[in-house]
N, C-alpha and C positions, 0 to 999 in steps of 0.2 A: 528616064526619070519620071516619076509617077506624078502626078497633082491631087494626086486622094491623098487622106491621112483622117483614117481612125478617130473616132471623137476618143475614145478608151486612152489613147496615147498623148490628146492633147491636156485631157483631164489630169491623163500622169504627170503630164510634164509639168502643169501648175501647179497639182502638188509639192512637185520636187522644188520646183525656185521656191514658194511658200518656206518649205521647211529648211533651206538655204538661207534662205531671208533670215529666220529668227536666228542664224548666227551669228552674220554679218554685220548689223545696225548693233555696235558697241554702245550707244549710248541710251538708245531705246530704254534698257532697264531702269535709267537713273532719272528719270522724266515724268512727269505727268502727260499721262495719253490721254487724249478723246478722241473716241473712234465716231466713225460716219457719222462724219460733221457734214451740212448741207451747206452751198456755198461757198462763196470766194473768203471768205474771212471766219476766224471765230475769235470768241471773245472770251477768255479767262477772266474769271471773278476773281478778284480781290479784297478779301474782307480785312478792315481795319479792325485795330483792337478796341475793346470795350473798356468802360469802368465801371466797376461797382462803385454806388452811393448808397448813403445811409437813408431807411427810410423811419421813419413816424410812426405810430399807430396812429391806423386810418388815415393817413395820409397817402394821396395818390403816386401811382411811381411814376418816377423820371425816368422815360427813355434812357439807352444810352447816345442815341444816334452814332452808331457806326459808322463810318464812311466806307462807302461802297465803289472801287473802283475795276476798270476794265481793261486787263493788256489785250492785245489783240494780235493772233497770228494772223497771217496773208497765206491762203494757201498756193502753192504753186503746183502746175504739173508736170512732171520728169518721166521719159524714157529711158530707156537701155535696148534699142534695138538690135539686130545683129544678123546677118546673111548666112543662110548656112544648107546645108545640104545633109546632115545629122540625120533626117526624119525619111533620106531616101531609104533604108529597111528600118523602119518603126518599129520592128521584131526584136531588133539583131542590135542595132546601137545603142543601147542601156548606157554604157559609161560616157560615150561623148554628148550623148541628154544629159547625162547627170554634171560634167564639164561644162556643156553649154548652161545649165541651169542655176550653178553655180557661179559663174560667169555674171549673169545677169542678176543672182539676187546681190553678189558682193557691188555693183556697180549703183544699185537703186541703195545697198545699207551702208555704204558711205556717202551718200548722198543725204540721208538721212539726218548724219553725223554732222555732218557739215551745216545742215539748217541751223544745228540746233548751235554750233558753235561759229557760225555768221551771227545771230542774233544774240548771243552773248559779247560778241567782239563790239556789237552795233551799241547796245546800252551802257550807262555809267552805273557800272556796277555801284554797292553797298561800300566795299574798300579797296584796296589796292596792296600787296605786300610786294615790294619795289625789287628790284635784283639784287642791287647792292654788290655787284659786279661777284657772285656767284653762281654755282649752281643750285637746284636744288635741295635743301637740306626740311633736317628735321625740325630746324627751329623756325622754318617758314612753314612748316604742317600744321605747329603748336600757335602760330600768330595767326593764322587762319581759322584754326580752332577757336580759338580762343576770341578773336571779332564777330563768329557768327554767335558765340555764346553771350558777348557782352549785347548782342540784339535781339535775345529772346527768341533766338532759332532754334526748333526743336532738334538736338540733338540724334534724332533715328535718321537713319534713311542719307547719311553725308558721301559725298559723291565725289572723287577729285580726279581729274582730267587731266593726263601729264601725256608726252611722248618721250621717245627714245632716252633722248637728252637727260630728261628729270628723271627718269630710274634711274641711271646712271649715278644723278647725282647723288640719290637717297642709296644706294648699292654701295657707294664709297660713303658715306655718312656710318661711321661707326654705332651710334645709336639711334640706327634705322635698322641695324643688320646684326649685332652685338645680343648673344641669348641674355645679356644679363640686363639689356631693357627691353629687348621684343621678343615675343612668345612663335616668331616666325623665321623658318628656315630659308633665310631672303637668299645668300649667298651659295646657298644648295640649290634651291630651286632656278636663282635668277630673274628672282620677280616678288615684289611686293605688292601684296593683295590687301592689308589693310594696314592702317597706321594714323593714329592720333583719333580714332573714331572715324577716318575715313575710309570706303571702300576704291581701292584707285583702277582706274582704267587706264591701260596703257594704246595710245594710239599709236600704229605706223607712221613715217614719214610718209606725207603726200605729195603728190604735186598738182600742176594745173589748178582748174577749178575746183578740186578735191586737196586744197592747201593743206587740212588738218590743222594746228596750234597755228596762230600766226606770227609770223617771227620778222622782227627788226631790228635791226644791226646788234642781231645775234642776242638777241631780247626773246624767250619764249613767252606768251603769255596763255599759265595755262590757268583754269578755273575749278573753284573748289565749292560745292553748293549745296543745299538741301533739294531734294527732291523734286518739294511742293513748290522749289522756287525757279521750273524752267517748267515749261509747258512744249509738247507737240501735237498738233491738233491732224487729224488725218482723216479727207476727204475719200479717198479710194485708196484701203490700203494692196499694196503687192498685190497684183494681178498678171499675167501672158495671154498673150494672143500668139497664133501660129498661123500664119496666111500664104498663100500661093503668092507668089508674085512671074506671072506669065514673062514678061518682060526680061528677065533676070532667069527664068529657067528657075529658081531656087525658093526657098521657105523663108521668110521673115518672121523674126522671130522676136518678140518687144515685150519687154517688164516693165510695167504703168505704175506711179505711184504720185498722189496728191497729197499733199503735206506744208505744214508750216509751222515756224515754233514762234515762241514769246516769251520772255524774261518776266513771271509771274511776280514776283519782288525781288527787287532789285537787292534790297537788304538780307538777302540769303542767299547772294554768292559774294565770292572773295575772288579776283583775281591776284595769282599767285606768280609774280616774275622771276624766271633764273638765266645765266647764260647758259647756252650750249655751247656744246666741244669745251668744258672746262671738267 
């Protein structure tokens, strides 16, 4: 077994988790990003609303005095290490690089995932649409609709965060899936892409520390939000190192990523409860 390895092959391999990466972090699009943020924390601005008042001739204006507040992610640092002997012909193993690479972006873009729906699960959100000892339905999309609209939420950019369970539920909702209210071939496809002005993401079941939706006695809570109103701030995005490790005979192989998210207003998401397995 060699201990050289190509700068040409380690550069490839970065690139390859890189472009890995941007598939695997499902939530990433629904977010506000800031990238290389310096330090252990950053701090999303919050601007409050304003009022127009009336003014005079030649009278001087009255501020509005906006209040100006600050969420704050904490950013953390996470690996995906991995032992591996792949790089002994750097020529010749193209696919189990591209396996290993994938490997490590999927394990850093649910990670990602997860910050951002730890830090949703940790705040009192804006409202709450209770289970009511169902599934999923469409008339919890339109009450969720319809609470971010009664708060002056800009209606572009709506985001809603379900797993297995909640397609499920909206898939058996007759008008979630019925052409004569949705413009979407739900039941052909097997998947509902948007509904009530929402674009949905459907997550996997997880387990361990990659829990995904958190669930209690059989309680999903998924969340449904504007854009502007979840923040992830990112210290060192996706990066690989490829090291010898003499010791071990083999190549170490690790996808770095520092990151942190923050509930930017709280009054632009909706937690959204259904059971599962119903």
């Amino acid at each position: 077994m060699s201990k050289f390895l190509s700068s040409v092959a380690v550069t490839e391999f970065d690139s390859m988790v890189k472009h890995a990466y941007a598939n695997k972090g499902l939530l990433k699009p629904s977010v506000t990003l800031r990238n290389n943020v310096v330090g252990e924390t950053y701090k999303f601005r919050l601007m409050g609303r304003g009022l127009a008042n009336q003014k005079s001739t030649s009278d001087l204006v009255t501020p509005m005095d906006i209040n100006h507040q600050f969420k704050t992610a904490t950013l953390q640092n996470w690996n995906a290490p991995e032992y591996t002997d792949v790089f002994d012909q750097a020529d010749v193993n193209f696919d189990e690089r591209n396996e290993l690479a994938s490997t490590i972006a999927g394990a850093l873009g649910r990670r990602s995932d997860q910050l951002i729906i730890d830090e949703l699960d940790a705040v009192a959100v804006g409202s709450t649409v209770v289970d009511g000892g169902t599934g999923l339905t469409i008339a919890k999309c339109i009450e969720a609709q319809t609470n971010l609209r009664g708060k002056g939420v800009d209606n572009r950019d709506l985001f809603a965060v379900i797993n297995a369970d909640g397609l499920k539920g909206l898939l058996n909702d007759e008008k979630a899936t019925n052409f004569d209210y949705q413009n979407v071939k739900a039941l052909v496809n097997g998947d509902i892409n948007s509904l009530c002005g929402f674009q949905f993401i459907t997550l996997e079941n997880r387990v361990g520390r990659e829990g995904g939706l958190s669930v209690a006695a059989n309680v999903v809570d998924s969340y449904f939000y504007q854009r502007e109103a979840v923040g992830l701030a990112i210290g060192i995005d996706i990066r690989t190192s490829v090291d010898w490790i003499a010791e071990r005979t083999s190549w170490l192989c690790n996808g770095m990523l520092k990151a942190g998210a923050a509930v930017r207003d709280a009054e632009g998401v909706v937690k959204v409860q259904y059971k599962d397995n119903v």
